[in-house]
DOFI-886467 format. One line per 4 residues: number of its first residue (from 1); for each residue x, y negated, z negated of N, C-alpha, C. Coordinates in nm, 3 decimals. Example, Ala and Ser with C-alpha at 12.3 -4.5 7.8 and 13.67 -1.06 7.14 Angstrom:
<recs>
1	1.319,0.569,-0.780,1.230,0.450,-0.780,1.320,0.330,-0.780  1.285,0.225,-0.708,1.367,0.106,-0.714,1.290,-0.003,-0.787;
</recs>
This chain:
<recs>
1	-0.683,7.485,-6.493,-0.674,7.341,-6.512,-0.806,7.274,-6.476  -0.858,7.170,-6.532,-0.959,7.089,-6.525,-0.944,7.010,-6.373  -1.064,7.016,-6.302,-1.060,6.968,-6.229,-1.125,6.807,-6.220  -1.200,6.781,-6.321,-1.197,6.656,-6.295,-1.216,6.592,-6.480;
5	-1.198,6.485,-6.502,-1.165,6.433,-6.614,-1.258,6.281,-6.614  -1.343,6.319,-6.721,-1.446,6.208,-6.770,-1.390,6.129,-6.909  -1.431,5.986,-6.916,-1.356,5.904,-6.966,-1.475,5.795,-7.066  -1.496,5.819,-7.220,-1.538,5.708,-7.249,-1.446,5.611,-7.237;
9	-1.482,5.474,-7.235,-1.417,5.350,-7.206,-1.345,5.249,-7.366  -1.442,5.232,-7.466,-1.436,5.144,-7.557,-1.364,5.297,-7.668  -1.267,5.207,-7.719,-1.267,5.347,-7.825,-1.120,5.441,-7.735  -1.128,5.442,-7.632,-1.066,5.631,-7.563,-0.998,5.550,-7.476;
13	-1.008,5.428,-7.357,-0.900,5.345,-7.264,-0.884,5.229,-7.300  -0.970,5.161,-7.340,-0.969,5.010,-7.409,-0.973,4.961,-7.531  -0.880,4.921,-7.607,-0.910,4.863,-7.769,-0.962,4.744,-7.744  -1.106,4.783,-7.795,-1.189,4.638,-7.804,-1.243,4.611,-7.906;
17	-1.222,4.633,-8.020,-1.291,4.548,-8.162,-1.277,4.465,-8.167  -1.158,4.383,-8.140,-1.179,4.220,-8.152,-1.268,4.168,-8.080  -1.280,4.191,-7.933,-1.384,4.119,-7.852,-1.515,4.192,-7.874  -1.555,4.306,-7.981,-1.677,4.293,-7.968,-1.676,4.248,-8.099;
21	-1.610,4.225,-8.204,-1.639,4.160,-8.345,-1.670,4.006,-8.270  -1.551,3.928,-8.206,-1.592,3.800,-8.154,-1.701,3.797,-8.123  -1.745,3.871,-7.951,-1.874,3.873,-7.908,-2.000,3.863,-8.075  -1.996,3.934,-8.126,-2.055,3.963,-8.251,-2.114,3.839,-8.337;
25	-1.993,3.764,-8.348,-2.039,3.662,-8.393,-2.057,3.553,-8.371  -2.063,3.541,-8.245,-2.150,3.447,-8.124,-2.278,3.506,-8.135  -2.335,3.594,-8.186,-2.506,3.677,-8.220,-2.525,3.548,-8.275  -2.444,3.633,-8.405,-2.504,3.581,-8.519,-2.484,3.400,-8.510;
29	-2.411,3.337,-8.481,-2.451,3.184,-8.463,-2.603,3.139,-8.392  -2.574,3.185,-8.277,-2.704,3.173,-8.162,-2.824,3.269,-8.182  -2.805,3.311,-8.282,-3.020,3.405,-8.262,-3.044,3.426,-8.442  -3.129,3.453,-8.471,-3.189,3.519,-8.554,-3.128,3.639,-8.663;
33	-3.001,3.733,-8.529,-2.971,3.816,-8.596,-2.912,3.800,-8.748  -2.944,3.885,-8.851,-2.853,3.857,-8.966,-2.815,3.998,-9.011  -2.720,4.034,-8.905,-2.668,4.188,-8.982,-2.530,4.178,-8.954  -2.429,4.240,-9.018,-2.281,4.227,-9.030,-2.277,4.339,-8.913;
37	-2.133,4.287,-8.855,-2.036,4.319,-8.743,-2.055,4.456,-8.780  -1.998,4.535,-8.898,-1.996,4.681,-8.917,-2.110,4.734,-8.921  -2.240,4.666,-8.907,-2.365,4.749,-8.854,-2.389,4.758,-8.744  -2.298,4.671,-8.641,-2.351,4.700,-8.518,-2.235,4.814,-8.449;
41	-2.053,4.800,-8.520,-2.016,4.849,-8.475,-2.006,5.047,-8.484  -2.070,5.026,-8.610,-2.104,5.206,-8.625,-2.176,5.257,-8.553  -2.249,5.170,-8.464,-2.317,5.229,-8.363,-2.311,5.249,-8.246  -2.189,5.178,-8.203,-2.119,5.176,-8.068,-2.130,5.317,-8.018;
45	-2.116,5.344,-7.863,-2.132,5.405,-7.825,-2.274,5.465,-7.779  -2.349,5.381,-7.766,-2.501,5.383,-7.736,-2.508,5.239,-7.637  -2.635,5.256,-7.565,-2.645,5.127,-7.505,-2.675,5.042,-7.624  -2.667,4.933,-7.549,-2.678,4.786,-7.617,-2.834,4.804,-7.711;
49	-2.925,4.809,-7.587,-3.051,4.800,-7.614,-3.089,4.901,-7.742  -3.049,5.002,-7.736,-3.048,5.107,-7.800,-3.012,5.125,-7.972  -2.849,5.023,-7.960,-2.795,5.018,-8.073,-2.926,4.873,-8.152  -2.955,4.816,-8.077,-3.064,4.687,-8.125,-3.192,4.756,-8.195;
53	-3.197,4.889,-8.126,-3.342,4.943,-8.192,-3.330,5.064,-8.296  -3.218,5.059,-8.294,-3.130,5.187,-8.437,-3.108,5.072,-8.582  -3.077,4.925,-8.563,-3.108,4.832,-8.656,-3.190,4.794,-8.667  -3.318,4.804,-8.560,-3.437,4.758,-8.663,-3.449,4.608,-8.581;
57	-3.400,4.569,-8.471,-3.354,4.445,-8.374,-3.501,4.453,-8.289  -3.638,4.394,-8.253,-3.692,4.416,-8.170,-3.740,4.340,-8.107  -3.737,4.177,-8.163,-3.787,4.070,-8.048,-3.629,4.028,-8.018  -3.658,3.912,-7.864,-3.559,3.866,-7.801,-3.465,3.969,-7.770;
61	-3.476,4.090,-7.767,-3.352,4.202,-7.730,-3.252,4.158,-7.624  -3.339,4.126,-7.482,-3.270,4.097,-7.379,-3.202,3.974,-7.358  -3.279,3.882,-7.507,-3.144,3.710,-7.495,-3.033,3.773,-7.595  -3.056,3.813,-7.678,-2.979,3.857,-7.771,-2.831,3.952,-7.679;
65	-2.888,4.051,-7.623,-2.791,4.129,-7.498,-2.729,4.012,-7.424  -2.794,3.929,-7.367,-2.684,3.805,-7.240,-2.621,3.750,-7.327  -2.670,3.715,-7.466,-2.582,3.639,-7.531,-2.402,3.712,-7.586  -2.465,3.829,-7.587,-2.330,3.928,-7.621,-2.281,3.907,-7.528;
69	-2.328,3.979,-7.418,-2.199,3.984,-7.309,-2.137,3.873,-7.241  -2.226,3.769,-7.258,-2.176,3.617,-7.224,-2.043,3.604,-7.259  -2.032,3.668,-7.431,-1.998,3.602,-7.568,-1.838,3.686,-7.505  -1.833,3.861,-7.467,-1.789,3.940,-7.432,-1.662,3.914,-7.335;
73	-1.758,3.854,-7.223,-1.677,3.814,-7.137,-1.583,3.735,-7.128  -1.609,3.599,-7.223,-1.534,3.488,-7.231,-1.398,3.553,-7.326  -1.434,3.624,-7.403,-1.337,3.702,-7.504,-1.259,3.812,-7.452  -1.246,3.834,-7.291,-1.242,3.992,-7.282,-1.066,3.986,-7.255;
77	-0.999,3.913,-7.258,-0.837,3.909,-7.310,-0.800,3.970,-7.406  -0.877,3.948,-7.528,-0.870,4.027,-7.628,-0.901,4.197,-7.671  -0.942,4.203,-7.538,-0.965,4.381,-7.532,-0.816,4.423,-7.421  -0.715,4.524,-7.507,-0.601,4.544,-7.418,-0.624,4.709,-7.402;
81	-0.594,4.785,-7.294,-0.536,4.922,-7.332,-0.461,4.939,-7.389  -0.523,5.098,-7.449,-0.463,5.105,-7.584,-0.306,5.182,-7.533  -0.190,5.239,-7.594,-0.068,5.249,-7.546,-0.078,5.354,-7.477  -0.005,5.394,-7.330,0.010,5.529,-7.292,-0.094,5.522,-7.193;
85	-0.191,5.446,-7.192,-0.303,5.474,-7.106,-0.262,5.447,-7.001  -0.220,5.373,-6.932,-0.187,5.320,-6.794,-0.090,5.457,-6.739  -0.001,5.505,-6.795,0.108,5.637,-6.788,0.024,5.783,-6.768  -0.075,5.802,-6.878,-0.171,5.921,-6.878,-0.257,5.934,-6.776;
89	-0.287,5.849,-6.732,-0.391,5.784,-6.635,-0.335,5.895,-6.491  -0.189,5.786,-6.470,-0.176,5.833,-6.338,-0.085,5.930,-6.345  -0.034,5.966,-6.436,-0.008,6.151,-6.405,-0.097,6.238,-6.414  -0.239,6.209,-6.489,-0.384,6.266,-6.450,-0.401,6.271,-6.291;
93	-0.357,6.154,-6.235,-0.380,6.159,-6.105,-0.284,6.195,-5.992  -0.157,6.200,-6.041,-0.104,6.251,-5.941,-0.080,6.408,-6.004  -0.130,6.477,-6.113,-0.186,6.656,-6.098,-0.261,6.670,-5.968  -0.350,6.573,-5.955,-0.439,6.614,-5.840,-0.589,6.623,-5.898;
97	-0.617,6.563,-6.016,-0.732,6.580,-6.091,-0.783,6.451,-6.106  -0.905,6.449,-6.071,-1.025,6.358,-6.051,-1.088,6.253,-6.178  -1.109,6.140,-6.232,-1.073,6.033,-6.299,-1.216,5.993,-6.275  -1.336,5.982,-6.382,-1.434,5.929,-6.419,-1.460,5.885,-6.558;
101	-1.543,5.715,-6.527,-1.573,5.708,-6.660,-1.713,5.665,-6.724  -1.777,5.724,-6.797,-1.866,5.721,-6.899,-1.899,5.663,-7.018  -1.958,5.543,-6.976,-1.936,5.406,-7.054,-2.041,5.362,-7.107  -2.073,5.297,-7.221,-2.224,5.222,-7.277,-2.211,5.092,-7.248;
105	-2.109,5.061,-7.217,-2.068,4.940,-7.209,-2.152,4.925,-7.011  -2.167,4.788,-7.036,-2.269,4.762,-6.950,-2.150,4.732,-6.770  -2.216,4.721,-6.665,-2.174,4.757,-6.513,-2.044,4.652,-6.495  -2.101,4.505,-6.509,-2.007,4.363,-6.457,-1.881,4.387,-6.545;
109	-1.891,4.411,-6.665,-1.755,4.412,-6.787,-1.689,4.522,-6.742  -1.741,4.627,-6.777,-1.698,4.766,-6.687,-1.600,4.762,-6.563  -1.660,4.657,-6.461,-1.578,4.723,-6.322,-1.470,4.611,-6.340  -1.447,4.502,-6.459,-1.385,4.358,-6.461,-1.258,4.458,-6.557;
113	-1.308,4.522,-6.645,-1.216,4.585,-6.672,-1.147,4.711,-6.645  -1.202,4.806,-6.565,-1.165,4.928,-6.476,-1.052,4.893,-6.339  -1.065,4.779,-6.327,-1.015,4.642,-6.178,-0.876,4.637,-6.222  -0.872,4.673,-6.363,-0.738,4.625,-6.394,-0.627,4.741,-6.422;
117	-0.693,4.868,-6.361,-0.570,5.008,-6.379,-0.590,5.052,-6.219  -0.486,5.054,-6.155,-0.482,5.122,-6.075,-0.480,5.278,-6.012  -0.606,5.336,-6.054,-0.658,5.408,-6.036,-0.831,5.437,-5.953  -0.856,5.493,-5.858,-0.969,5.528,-5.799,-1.030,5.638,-5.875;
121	-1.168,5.595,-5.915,-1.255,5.640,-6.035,-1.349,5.712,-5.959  -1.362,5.841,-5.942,-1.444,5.952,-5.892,-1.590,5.917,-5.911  -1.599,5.860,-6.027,-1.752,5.816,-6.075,-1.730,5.699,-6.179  -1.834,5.608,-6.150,-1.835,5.522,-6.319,-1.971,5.479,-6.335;
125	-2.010,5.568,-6.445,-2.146,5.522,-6.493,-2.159,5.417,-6.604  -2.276,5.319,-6.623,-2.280,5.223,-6.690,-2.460,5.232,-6.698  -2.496,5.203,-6.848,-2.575,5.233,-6.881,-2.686,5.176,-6.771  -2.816,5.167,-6.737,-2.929,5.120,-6.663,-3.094,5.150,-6.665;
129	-3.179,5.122,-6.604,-3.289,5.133,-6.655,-3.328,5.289,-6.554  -3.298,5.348,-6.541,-3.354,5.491,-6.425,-3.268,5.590,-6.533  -3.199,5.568,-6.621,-3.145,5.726,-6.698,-3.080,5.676,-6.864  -3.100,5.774,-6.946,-3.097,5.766,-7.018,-2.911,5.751,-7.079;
133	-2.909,5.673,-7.171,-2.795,5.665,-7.211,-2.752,5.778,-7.359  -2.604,5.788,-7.369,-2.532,5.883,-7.482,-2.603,5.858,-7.591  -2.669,5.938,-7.625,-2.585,6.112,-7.646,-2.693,6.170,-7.561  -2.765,6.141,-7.465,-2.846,6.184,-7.368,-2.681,6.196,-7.251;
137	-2.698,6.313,-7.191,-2.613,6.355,-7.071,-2.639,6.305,-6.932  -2.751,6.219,-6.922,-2.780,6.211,-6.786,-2.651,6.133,-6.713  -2.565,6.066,-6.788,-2.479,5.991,-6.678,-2.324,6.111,-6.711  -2.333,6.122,-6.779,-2.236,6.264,-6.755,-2.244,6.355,-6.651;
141	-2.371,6.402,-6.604,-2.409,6.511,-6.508,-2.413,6.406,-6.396  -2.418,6.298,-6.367,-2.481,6.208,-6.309,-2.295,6.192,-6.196  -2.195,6.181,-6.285,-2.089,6.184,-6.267,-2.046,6.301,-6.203  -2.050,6.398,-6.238,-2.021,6.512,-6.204,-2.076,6.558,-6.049;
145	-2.206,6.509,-6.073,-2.248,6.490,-5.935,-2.199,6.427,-5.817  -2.160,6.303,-5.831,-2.080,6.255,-5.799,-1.949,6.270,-5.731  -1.860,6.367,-5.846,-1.735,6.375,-5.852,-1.702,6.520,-5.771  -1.868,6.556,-5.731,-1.840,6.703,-5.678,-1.800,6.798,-5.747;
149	-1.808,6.799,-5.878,-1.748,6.901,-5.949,-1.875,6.939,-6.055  -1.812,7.070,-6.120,-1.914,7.141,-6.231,-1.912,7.106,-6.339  -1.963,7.123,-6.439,-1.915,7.171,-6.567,-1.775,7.242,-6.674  -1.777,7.369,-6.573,-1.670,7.430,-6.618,-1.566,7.381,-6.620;
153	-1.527,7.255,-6.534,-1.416,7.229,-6.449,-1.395,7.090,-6.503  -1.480,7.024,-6.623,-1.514,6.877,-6.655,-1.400,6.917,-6.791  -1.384,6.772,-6.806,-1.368,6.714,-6.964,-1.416,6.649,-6.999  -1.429,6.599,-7.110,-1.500,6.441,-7.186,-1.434,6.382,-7.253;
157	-1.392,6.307,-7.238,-1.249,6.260,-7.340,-1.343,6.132,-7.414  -1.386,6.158,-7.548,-1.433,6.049,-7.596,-1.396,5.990,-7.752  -1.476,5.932,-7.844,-1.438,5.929,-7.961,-1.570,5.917,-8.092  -1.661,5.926,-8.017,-1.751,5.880,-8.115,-1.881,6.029,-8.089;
161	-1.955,6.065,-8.229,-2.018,6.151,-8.237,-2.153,6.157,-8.127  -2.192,6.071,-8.072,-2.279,6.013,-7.947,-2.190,6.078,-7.796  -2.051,6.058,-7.796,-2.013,6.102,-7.708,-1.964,6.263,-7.721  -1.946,6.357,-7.831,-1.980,6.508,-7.837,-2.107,6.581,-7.834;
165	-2.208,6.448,-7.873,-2.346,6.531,-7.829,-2.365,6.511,-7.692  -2.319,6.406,-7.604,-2.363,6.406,-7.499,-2.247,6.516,-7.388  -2.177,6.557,-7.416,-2.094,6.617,-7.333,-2.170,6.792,-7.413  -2.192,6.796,-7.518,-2.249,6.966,-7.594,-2.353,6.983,-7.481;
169	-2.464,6.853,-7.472,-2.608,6.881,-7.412,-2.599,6.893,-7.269  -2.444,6.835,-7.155,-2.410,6.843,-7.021,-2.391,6.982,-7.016  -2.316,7.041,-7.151,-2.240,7.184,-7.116,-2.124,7.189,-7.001  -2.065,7.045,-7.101,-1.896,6.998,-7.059,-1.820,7.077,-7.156;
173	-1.668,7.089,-7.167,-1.571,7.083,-7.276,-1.564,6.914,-7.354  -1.532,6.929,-7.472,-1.488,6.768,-7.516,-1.418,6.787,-7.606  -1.279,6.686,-7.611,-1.182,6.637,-7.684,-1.193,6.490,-7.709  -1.153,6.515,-7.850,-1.167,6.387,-7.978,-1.035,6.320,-7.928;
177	-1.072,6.149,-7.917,-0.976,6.089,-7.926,-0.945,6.007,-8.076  -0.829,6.064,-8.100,-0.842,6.043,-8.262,-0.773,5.884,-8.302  -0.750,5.796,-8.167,-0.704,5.667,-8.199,-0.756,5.602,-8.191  -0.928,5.674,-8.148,-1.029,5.587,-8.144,-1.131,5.517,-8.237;
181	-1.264,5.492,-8.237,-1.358,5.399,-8.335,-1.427,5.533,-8.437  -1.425,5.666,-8.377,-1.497,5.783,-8.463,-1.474,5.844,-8.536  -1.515,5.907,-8.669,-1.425,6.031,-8.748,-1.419,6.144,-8.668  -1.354,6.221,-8.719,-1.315,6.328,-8.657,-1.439,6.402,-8.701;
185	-1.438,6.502,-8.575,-1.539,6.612,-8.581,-1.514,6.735,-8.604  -1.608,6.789,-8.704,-1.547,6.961,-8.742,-1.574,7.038,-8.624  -1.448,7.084,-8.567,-1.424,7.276,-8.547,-1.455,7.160,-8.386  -1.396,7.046,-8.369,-1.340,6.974,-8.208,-1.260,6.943,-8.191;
189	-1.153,6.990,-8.057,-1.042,6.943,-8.044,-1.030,6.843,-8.038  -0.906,6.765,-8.091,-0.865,6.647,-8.127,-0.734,6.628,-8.073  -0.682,6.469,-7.978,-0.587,6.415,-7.916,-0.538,6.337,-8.037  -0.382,6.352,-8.081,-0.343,6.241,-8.163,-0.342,6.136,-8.048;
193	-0.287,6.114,-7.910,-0.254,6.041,-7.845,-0.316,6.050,-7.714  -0.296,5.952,-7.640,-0.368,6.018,-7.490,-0.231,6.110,-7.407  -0.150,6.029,-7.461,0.011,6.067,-7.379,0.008,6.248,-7.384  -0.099,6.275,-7.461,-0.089,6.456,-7.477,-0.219,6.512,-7.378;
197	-0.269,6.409,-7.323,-0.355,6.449,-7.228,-0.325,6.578,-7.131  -0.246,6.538,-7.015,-0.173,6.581,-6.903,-0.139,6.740,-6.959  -0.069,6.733,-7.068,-0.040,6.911,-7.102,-0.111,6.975,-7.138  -0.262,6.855,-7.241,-0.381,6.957,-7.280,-0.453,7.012,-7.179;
201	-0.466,6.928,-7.077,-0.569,7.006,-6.961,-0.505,7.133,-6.884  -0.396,7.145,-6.886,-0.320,7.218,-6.766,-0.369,7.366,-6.816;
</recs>
């Protein structure tokens, strides 16, 4: 059995397309940007900064970023867990297995929304300026470190192709969450639900 269990956030515990389509188009009113919601959201799963320089985004980055998460925050009602999560969660935790999560999503939103499951999180990384963000592993290993645990002993529970390269390059295991924002990936295990969590790890 897995001893400890890593968690993307957007996509894999939280349905948030509405609040980042909203956030989204609070951009586009307030800046310059002129690219549609589905260009920014195919890229999710990268930092902010990151997904800005995969479109081609390169002045004002950092008003453009406060303005999102400003935009984010005021909207963040509209991001609910998705079903089963609150249930999967803590029979993850009362196995006796360790609960981290691995997020692009930035620190303040993160712990505003992590605040709201009652669960103690072994690790929670959020993207920053000292390490590189997904599909770079540094906050995966970064976690693990953390969480006192190895590799062998990890999962990655994510949904987007950013989050199987970054768990391939840790030399984690990773399972597809298939109710999430990603296509499915050839020859990777795949969760129809999270509720199948608990029996996949055992």
């Amino acid at each position: 059995m897995k001893r400890l269990i890593l968690f993307d956030l957007d996509g894999v515990l939280l349905h948030s397309h509405e609040n980042m389509r909203q956030a989204w188009d609070v951009v586009l009113k307030k800046t310059d940007v002129n690219l549609p919601f589905e260009a920014y959201f195919s890229l999710i799963g990268r930092p902010f900064k990151d997904i800005m320089a995969h479109l081609g985004v390169s002045s004002n980055v950092e008003q453009i970023e406060k303005i999102y998460m400003t935009a984010s925050f005021d909207f963040l009602s509209d991001a609910t867990f998705f079903p089963g999560v609150r249930e999967a969660l803590a029979t993850i935790r009362d196995m006796g297995v360790k609960i981290a999560v691995v997020t692009s999503k930035d620190a303040p939103r993160t712990k505003a929304v992590l605040a709201q499951l009652d669960i103690t999180y072994a690790s929670v990384q959020s993207p920053n300026n000292r390490f590189r963000g997904k599909p770079a592993p540094d906050h995966l290993l970064l976690a693990m470190a953390e969480a006192g645990e190895d590799p062998l002993d990890t999962l990655f529970v994510g949904d987007m192709e950013t989050d199987w390269q970054a768990a391939c390059r840790a030399g984690i295991d990773y399972v597809h969450a298939a109710w999430g924002y990603g296509e499915p990936i050839d020859s990777v295990p795949t969760l129809d639900s999270i509720s199948e969590l608990p029996n996949f790890i055992q």
